[in-house]
N, C-alpha and C positions, 0 to 999 in steps of 0.2 A: 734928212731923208725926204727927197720928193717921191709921191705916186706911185712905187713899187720900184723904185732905186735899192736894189738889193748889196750894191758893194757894201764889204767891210761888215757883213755880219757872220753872225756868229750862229754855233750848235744850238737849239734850244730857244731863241730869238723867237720864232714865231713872225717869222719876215715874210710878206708874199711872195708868190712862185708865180709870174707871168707865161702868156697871156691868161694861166685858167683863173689866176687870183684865189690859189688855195694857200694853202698855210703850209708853210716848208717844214715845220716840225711836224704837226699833227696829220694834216692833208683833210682839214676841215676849211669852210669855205674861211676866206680873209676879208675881215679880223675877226680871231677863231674867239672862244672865250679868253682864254688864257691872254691873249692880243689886250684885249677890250679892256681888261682887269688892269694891262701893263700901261695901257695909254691914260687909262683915266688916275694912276698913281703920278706916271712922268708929268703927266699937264695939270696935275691937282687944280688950282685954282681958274687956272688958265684956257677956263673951255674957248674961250675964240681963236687962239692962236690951234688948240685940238681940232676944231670945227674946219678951221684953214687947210690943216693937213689932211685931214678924209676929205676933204671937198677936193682935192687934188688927185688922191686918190680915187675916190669916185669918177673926174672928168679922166684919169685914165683908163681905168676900168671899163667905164659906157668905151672907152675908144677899140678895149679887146672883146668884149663882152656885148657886143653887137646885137645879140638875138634875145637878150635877156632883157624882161621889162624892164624902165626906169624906176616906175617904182618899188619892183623888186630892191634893183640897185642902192634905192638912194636908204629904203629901211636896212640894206646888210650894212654900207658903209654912214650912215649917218645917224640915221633913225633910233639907235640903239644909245646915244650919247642923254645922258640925263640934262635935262630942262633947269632944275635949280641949281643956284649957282652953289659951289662947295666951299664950303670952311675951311681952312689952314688947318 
């Protein structure tokens, strides 16, 4: 999945909704909690290939999200990913 490529999801996913970048389940901004929770289980160990994907996300986002600070932007989609690395 790149930067809010929504084909092929499903009910409950918690997939963005462009351009507003809400959360298709809840209609909390994206990546909602329940989002946040799901990425850092899928990429468990693998924060840089996670960081690659918000960072994509992100440069699409700044690209709908035009009025909204950067730095708003960069703590919803990046800021919130934990620092140390995680154990198996």
């Amino acid at each position: 999945m790149t930067g809010g490529d929504e084909s092929g999801t499903r009910p409950g996913e918690h997939a963005p909704v462009t351009p507003d970048w809400t959360c298709g389940s809840c209609g909390e901004d994206w990546p909602c909690a329940t989002k946040r929770t799901r990425l850092l289980d899928e990429y468990q160990v693998d924060r840089a290939s996670l960081s690659v994907y918000l960072g994509s996300c992100l440069a699409a986002a700044s690209q709908d999200l035009r009025t909204a600070p950067v730095s708003s932007l960069q703590d919803r989609f990046i800021g919130w990913v934990p620092r140390n690395p995680r154990t198996a």
